[in-house]
C-alpha positions in Angstrom: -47.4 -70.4 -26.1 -46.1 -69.7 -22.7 -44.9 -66.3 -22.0 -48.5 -64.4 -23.5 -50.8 -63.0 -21.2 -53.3 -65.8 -21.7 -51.1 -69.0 -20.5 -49.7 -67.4 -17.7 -52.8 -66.9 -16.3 -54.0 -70.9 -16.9 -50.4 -71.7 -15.6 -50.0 -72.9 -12.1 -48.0 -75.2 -9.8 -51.8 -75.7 -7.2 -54.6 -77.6 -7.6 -56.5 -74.3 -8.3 -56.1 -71.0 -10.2 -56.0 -67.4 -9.8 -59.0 -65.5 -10.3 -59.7 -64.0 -13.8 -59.5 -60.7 -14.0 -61.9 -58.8 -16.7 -60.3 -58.9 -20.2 -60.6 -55.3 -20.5 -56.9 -54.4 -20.8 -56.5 -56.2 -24.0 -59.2 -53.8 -25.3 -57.8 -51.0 -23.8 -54.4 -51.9 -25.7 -56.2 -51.5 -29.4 -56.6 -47.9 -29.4 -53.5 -47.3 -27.8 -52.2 -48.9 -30.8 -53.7 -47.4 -33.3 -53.3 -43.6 -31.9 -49.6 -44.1 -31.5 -49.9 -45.3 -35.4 -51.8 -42.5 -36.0 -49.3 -40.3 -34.4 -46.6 -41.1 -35.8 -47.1 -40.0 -38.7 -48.2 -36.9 -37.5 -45.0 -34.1 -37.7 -43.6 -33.4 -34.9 -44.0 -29.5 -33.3 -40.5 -28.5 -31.8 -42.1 -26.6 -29.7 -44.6 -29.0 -27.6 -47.7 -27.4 -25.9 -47.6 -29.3 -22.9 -44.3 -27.9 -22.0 -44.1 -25.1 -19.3 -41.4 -22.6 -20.6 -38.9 -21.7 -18.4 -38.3 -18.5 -17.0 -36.3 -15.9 -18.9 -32.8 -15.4 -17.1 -32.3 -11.8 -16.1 -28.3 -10.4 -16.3 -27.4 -9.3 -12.6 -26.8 -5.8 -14.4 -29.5 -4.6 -17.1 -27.8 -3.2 -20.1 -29.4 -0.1 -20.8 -28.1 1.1 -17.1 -24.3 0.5 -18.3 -23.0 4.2 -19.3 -20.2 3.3 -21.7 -19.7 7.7 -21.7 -17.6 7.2 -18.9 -15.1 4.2 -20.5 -15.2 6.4 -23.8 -13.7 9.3 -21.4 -11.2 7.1 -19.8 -9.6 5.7 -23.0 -9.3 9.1 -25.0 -5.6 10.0 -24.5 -6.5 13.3 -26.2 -8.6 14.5 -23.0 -5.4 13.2 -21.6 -3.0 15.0 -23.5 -5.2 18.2 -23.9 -5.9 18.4 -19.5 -4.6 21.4 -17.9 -1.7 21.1 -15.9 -3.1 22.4 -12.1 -2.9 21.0 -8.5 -4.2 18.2 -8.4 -2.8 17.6 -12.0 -1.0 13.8 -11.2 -4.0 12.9 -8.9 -6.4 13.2 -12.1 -3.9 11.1 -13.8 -4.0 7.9 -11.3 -1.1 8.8 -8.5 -3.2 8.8 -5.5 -0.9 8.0 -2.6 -3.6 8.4 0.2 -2.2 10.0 3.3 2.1 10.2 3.9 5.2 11.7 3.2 4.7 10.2 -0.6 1.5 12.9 -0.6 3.4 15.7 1.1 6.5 15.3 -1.8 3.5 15.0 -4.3 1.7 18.6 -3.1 5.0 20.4 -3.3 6.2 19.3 -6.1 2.9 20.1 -8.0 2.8 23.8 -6.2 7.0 24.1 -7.2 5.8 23.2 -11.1 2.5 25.3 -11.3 3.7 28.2 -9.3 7.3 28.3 -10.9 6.8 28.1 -14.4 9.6 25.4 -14.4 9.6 22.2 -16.4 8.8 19.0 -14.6 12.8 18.2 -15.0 13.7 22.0 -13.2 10.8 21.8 -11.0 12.2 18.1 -9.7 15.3 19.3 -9.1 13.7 22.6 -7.1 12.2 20.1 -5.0 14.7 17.8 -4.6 16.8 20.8 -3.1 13.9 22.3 -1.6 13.8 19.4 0.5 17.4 19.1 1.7 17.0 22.9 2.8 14.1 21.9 4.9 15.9 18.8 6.8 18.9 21.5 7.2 17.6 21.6 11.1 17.4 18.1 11.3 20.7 17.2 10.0 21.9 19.6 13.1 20.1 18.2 15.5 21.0 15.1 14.3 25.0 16.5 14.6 24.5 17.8 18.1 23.2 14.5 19.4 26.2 12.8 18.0 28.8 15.0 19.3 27.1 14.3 22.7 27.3 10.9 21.9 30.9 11.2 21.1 31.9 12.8 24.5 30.3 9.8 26.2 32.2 6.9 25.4 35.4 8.9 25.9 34.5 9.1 29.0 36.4 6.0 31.0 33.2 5.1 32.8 31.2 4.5 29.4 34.2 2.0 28.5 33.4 0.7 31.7 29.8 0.2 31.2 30.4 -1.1 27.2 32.9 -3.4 28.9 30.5 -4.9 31.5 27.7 -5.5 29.3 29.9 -7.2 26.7 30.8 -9.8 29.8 28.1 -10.6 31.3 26.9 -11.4 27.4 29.6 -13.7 27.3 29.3 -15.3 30.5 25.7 -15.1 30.4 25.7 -13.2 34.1 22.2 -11.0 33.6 23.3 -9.5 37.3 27.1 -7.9 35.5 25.0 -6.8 32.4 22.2 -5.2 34.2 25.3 -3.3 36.2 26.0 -2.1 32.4 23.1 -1.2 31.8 22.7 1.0 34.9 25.9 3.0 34.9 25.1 3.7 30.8 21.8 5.0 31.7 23.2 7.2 34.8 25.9 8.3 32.2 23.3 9.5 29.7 20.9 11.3 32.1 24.2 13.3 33.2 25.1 14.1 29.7 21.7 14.4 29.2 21.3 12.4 25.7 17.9 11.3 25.2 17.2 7.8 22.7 14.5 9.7 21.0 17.5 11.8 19.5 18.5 9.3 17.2 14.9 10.1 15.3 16.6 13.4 14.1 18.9 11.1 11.6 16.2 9.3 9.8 13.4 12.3 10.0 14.2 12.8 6.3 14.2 9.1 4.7 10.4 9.5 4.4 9.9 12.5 2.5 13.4 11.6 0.4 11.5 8.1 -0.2 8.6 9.8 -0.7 10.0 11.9 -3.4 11.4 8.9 -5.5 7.8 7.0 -5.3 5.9 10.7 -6.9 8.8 10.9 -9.6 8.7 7.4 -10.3 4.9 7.1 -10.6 5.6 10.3 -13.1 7.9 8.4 -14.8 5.6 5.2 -15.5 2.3 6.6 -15.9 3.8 8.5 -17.8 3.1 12.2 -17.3 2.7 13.7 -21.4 5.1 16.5 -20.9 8.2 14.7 -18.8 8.8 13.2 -22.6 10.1 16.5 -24.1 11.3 17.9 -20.4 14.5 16.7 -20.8 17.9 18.2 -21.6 21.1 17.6 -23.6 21.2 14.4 -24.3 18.7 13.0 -22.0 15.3 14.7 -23.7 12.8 12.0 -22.6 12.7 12.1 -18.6 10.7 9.0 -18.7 13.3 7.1 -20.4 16.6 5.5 -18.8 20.3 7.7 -19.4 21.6 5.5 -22.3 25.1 6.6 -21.5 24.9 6.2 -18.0 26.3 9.9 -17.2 23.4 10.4 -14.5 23.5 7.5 -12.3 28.1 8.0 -11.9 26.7 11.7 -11.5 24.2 10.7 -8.9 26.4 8.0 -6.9 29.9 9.9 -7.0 28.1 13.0 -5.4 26.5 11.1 -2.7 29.6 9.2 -1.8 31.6 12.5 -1.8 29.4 13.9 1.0 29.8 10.2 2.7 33.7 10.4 2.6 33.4 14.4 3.9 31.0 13.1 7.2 33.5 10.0 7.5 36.4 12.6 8.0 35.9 13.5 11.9 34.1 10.7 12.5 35.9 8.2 15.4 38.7 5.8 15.0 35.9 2.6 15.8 33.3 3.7 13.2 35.9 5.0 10.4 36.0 1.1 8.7 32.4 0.8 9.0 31.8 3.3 7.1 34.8 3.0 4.5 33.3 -0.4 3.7 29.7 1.1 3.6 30.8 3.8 1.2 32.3 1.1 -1.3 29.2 -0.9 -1.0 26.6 1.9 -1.4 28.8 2.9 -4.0 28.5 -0.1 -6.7 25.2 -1.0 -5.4 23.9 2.7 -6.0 25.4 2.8 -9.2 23.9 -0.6 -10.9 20.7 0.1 -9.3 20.6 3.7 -10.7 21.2 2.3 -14.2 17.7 0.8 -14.5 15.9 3.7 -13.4 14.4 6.8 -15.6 16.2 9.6 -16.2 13.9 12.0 -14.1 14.5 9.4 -10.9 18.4 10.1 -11.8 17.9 13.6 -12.3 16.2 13.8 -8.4 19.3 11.4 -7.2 21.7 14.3 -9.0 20.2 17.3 -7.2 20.0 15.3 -4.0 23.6 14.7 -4.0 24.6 18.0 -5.1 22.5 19.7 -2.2 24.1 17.1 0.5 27.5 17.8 -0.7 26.8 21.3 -0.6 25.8 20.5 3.3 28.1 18.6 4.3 30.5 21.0 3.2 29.1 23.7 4.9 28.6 22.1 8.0 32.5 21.1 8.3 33.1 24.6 8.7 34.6 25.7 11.5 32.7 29.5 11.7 29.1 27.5 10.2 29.3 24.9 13.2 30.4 28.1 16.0 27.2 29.7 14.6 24.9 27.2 14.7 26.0 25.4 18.3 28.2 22.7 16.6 31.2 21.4 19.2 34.8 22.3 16.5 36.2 18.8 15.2 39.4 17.5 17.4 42.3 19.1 15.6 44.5 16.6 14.0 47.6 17.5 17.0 44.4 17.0 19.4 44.2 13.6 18.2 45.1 10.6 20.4 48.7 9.2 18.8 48.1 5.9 16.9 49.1 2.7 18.2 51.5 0.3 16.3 50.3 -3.3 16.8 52.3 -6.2 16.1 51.1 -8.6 13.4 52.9 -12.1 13.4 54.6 -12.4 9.6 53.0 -14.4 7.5 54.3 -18.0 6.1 55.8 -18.0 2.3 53.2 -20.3 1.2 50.2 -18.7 2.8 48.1 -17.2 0.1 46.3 -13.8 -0.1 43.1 -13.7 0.9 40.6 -13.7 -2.2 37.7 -11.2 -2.5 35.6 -13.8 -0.8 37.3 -13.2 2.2 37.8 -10.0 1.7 34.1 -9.0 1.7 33.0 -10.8 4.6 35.5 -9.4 6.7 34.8 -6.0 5.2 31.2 -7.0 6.2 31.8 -8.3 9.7 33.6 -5.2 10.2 30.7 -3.1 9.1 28.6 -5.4 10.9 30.5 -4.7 14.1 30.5 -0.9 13.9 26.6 -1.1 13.4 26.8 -3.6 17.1 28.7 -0.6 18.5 27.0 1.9 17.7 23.9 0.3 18.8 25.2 -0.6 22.2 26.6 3.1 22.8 22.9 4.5 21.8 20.5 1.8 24.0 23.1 0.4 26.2 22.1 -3.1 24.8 24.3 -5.3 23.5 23.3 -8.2 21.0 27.2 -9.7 20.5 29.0 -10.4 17.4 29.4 -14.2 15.3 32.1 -15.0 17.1 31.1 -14.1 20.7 27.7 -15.8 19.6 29.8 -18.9 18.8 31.7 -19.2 21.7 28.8 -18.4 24.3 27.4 -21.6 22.6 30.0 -23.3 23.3 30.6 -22.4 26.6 26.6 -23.3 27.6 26.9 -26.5 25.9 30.5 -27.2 27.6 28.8 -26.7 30.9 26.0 -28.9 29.6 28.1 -32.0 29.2 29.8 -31.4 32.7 26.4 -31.1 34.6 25.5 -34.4 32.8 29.0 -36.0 33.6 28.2 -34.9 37.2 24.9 -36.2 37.3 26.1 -39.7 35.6 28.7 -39.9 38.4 26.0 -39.1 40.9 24.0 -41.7 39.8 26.6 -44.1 39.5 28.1 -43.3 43.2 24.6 -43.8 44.6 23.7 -47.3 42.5 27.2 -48.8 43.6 26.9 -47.9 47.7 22.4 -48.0 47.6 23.0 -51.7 46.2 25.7 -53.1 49.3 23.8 -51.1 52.5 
């Protein structure tokens, strides 16, 4: 039979053969046979002998050396509700604010709380006043360096300088806006108003920001007494005002001090800041509405206390005692101008709120370009001056290129004939 081990080996295409090999693999092949018979029968050990077990996997972290005492401490709100109220009180608790004005708010009000007696909803409102007392000198400085202000761009050669810069934007001449620049910054040296006055109006946005981050935390965490500190009808501090009585509270006080600074203010800034007190208005309000009544409570005191300043500081004998110039007197007071406004068609419609808000908000937007200008002597331009010094650089764009065409062409018709 062709295919066994015998006839391949008498099998062969040549004259002569392979060499035979000893038959000793067919003998080798009986008791390979019969163990593997033998063996099978044999049950099998799961666990062979020949196989080298593998090393036991060690965890990264051994787990006697956990100490769940510490997890056991951190999830018992008894511990919680049972820890003394001391400094450091709201740091044990999880608001750790590192190293800022958040921190500073966070020690005083702590030391106001502990060192009181007050509630957290008192003590908030102590600090909240606490802190308007403090930026009392500020807010002066602040007043002083505006007044100077003031006095410089009624002088004619400021409207000069504002006037010069504002050209040279326009007609993109650096050499008439660097003249601007240089008769503001004589002007200032003279009056002696220095740019790092302007600082004195937003040294307390900080701490006030600060202040809303500590009571906020307090609110969230939240801290176990603020749920009882309340009053009236607001008992939980951490909870929001359901009748909305805070945040009106809150926002009508704040825009009452805004409408008392806008008073004196000048003729150029009065619509920027009647259009910022409408917005800051609505958007203060709706904003207030989703935040907790001991955030509310803060924006309360805070407006209460401004009021309170702003008020005072429009006194005539207050602003003679602490080195304020007196407001213009209303016969003082350059007479309005009447300007004429063309009619308007029949059929022309009144503008919609659309309208109406963006050109309240170019206005504002203008009023903030002013004041900028007056402050740095820079000026950045409005939309439409934008606009049309685009339009200007790409009208002079297209004549240099109609120029050059013609150039081109003169040259290619006379070149070609000589």
């Amino acid at each position: 039979m062709l295919g066994g081990v015998s006839s391949s080996r008498q099998f062969s295409l040549w004259g002569y053969g392979k060499k035979k090999t000893p038959e000793e693999e067919p003998v080798a092949s009986k008791p390979e046979t019969t163990t593997t018979t033998s063996e099978a029968g044999r049950p099998v050990d799961p666990t062979p002998e020949n196989v080298v077990p593998s090393p036991p996997t060690e965890p990264a972290v051994p787990a006697s050396e956990v100490d769940l005492s510490s997890i056991s401490d951190i999830v018992n709100g008894q511990d919680i509700l049972n820890m003394s109220e001391q400094i450091g009180y709201l740091k044990a608790l999880g608001l750790d604010f590192g190293t800022g004005p958040t921190s500073v708010m966070q020690w005083a009000l702590e030391h106001v709380h502990i060192y009181s007696g007050l509630g957290w909803g008192a003590s908030i409102m102590a600090t909240a006043v606490l802190l308007r007392c403090i930026m009392f000198y500020p807010q002066v400085r602040s007043l002083k360096f505006n007044a100077v202000m003031q006095n410089l761009r009624k002088d004619p050669r400021s409207q000069e300088a504002m006037k010069l810069v504002q050209q040279g934007f326009a007609n993109q001449d650096n050499e008439m806006r660097q003249k601007g620049q240089y008769l503001n910054k004589m002007l200032k040296e003279q009056y002696g108003v220095n740019n790092w006055g302007m600082l004195w109006s937003f040294g307390q946005i900080p701490f006030t920001f600060g202040l809303f981050r500590i009571v906020s935390g307090m609110a969230n965490v939240p801290v176990p007494a603020m749920e009882t500190a309340g009053y009236l009808w607001f008992t939980d501090l951490t909870a929001t005002d359901p009748y909305f009585i805070l945040p009106a509270a809150g926002t009508a006080l704040m825009v009452g001090a805004l409408a008392i600074n806008a008073k004196h203010t000048p003729e150029s800034q009065k619509k920027m800041l009647k259009t910022m007190t409408y917005v800051f208005g609505a958007v203060g309000f709706i904003g207030t509405t989703f935040l907790s009544a001991a955030v509310n409570l803060m924006t309360v005191a805070l407006g209460a206390s401004t009021l309170i300043t702003a008020i005072v500081l429009n006194n005539a004998l207050v602003r003679r005692t602490v080195g304020l110039p007196p407001h213009p007197t209303a016969s003082s007071t350059a007479p309005q101008k009447t300007t004429y406004e063309a009619p308007r068609a029949a059929n022309t419609p009144e503008p919609g709120l659309r309208e109406r808000l963006e050109s309240s908000l170019n206005d504002m937007k203008k009023g903030m370009s002013d004041q900028i200008t007056n402050y740095t002597g820079t000026y950045s331009g409005t939309d439409e001056e934008k606009a049309e010094r685009k339009r200007k650089e790409l009208m002079r764009k297209l004549e240099d290129t109609r120029k050059q065409q013609e150039r081109e062409e003169f040259e290619k018709k006379y070149k070609t004939k000589s």
